[in-house]
N, C-alpha and C positions, 0 to 999 in steps of 0.2 A: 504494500500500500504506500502511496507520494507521500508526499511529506503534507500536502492538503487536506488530506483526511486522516492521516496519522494522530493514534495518541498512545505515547508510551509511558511504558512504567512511572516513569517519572514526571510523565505533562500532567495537568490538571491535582499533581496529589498534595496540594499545599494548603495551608487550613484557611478555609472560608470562610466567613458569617453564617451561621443557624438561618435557615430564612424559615421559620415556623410560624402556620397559619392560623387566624381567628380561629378559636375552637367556641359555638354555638351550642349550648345546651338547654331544652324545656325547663323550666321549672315546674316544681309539683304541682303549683297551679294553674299551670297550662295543657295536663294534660288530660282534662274533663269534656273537652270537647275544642272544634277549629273554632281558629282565630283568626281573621285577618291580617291584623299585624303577622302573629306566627306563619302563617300560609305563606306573604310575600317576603319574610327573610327566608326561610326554607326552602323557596323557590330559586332563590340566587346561590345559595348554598353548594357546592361543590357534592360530586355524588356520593364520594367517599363522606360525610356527614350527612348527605339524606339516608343514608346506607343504615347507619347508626342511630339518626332520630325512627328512624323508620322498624328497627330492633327495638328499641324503645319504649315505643308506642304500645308495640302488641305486648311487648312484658308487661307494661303497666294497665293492656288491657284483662292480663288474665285470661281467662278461660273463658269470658264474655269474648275476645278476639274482635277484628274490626273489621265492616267491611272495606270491601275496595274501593268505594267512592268515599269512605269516608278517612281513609288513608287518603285517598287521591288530592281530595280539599285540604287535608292537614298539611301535605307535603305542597301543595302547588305544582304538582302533575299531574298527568293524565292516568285514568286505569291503567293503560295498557303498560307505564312505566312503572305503576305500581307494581304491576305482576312480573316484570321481568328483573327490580332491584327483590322483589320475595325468593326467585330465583337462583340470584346472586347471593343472598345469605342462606339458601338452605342449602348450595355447591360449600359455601365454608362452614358447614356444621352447623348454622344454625335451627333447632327441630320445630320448623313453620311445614303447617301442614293447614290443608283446606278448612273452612266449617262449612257445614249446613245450611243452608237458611234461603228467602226469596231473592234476598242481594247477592249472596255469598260474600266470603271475608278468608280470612288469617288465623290464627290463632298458635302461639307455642305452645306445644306440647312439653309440658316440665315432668314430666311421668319420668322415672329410670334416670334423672341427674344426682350424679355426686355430690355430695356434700361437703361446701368451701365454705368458710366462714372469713371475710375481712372485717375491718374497723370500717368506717366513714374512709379515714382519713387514708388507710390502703388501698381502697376503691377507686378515694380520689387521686391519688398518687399515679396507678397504672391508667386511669382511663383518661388521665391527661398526657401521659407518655405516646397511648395508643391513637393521640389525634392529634399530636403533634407536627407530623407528617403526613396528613390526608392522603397525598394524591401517591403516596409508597405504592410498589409492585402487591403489597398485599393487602391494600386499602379494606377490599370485603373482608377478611379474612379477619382486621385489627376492630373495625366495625361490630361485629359478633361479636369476638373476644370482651370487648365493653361492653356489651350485652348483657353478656354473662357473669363478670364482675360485678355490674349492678346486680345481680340475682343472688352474690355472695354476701351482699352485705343484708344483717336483721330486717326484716321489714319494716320496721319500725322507726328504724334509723335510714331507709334510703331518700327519704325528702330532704335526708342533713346536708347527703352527696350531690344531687340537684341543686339544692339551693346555692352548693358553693361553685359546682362546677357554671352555674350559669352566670356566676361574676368575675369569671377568670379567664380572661381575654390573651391571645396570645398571636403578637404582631404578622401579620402575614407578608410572606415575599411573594416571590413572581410566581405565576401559576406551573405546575410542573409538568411540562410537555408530555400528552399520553401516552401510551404506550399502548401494544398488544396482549390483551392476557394471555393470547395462547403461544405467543414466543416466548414470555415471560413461563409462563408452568414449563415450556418444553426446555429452558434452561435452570429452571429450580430443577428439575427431575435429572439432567444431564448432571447437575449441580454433585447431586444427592450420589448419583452412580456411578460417577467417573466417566463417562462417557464423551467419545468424541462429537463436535458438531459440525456438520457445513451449516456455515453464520454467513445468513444473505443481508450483505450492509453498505445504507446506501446515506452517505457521509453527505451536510447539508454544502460543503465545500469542495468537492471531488465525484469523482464517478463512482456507480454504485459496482459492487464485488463483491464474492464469495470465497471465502477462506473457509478454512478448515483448524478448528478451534480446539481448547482446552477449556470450558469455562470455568471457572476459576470460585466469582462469589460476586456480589453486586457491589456496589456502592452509589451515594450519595453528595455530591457535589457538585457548589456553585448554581443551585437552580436544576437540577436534572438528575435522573437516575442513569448508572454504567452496569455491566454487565465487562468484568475482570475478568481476561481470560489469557491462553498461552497461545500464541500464533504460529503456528507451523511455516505458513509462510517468510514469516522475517525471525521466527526463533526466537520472540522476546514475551515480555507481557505488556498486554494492550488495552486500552478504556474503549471499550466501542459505546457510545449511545442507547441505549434500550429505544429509545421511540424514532432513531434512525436504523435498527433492526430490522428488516423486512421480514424474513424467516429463520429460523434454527432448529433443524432436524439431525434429531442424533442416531450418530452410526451404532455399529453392534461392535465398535473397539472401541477398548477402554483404555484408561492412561491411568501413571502413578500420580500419586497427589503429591502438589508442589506446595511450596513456604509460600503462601499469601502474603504476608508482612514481610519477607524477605525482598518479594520480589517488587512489588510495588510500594517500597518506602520510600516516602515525604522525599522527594530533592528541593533544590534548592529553587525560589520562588524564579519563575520563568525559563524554568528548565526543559527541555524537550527530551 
């Protein structure tokens, strides 16, 4: 790859500014029925936190569950994006399952959950971790997770965690260029197995290519998510872009695992 769309071990790895975005939460008194106001901030909201108001909701609707229009009003979309964010949290484990009825609705199934118990203050600790990053490669996945946190904490105490999380503001940067989930899962899974990839990458400064990869582990910087990996072609280690990833299909040969931190440590600021 040119030196245009090149990024080596050592480009980009110099420490950056946090760019963490407004994290938006109901409070307990918001969740008795839609609100206007609430409807048109939700609306603007990033999907990775409709993701989570939307986990939410049916938690705090219980076994009464809600329908899709009445999701659709709370959130400020349509049914049909109602049922395909339901979608997306029951792929990452969250246990939504249909109801009954002449609208139909949602409803979590809490039947067969394990028993976690947090404070307030541990609930609020991780489910501000988990929105710190919205637009992350595992946005649905960190959305549930907060879900379920909420559900760890007494009942009795979970209006303590709302009331705080929804005064705890956290500055947002630039929006984080999307990506594909399904290049994304096919490189966690490559991740996970050692497996090689052909990595189809089409760099916003050069022509697009296909190399032949090691990936490595992801990272976070400057505004964007990477995908770390070991380049067969040039023999080094590489930042490719995650949302300038076209494809990445793993072969059926594997590699040995290499020193992450060896290979891509910090050089010095404007290093190539």
């Amino acid at each position: 790859m040119g030196s245009q769309s090149q990024a080596t071990a050592q480009h980009d790895t110099t420490d950056a500014p946090s760019r963490l975005p407004r994290m938006r939460r109901p409070g307990a008194a918001e969740i008795s029925a839609p609100s206007a106001a609430g409807d048109t901030a939700a609306g603007r909201a990033s999907r990775s936190n409709r993701l989570d108001h939307l986990a939410r909701e049916l938690h705090a609707a219980g076994r009464q569950g809600r329908t899709s229009s009445w999701l659709a009003q709370r959130l400020g979309v349509s049914a049909r994006t109602v049922k395909r964010d339901v979608i997306a949290l029951q792929q990452a484990g969250v246990p939504i399952r249909a109801s009954s009825g002449p609208q139909g609705g949602y409803v979590i199934d809490q039947t067969g959950q394990r028993s976690l118990t947090l404070t307030p203050d541990e609930a609020l600790a991780i489910v501000i971790g988990l929105q710190s990053v919205p637009d992350q490669p595992y946005a649905a996945a960190a959305s549930s997770a907060a879900a379920k946190v909420l559900r760890a904490v007494a009942t009795d105490r979970r209006a303590d965690v709302t009331a705080v999380a929804d005064r705890i503001w956290i500055r947002p940067g630039e929006p984080v260029p999307p990506h594909d989930d399904t290049v994304r899962t096919a490189l966690t899974d490559a991740i996970r197995d050692h497996r090689v990839v052909l990595l189809d990458y089409a760099p916003a400064d050069g022509p697009a290519l296909t190399e032949q990869v090691e990936p490595l582990g992801f990272a976070h910087s400057r505004g964007a998510w990477f995908v770390l990996a070991w380049s067969r072609e040039t023999d080094t280690g590489r930042w490719f872009q995650l949302d300038h990833v076209t494809a990445a299909q793993a072969t059926h040969e594997t590699f040995q695992p290499r020193d992450v931190r060896e290979i891509f440590r910090p050089g010095p600021a404007g290093s190539e």
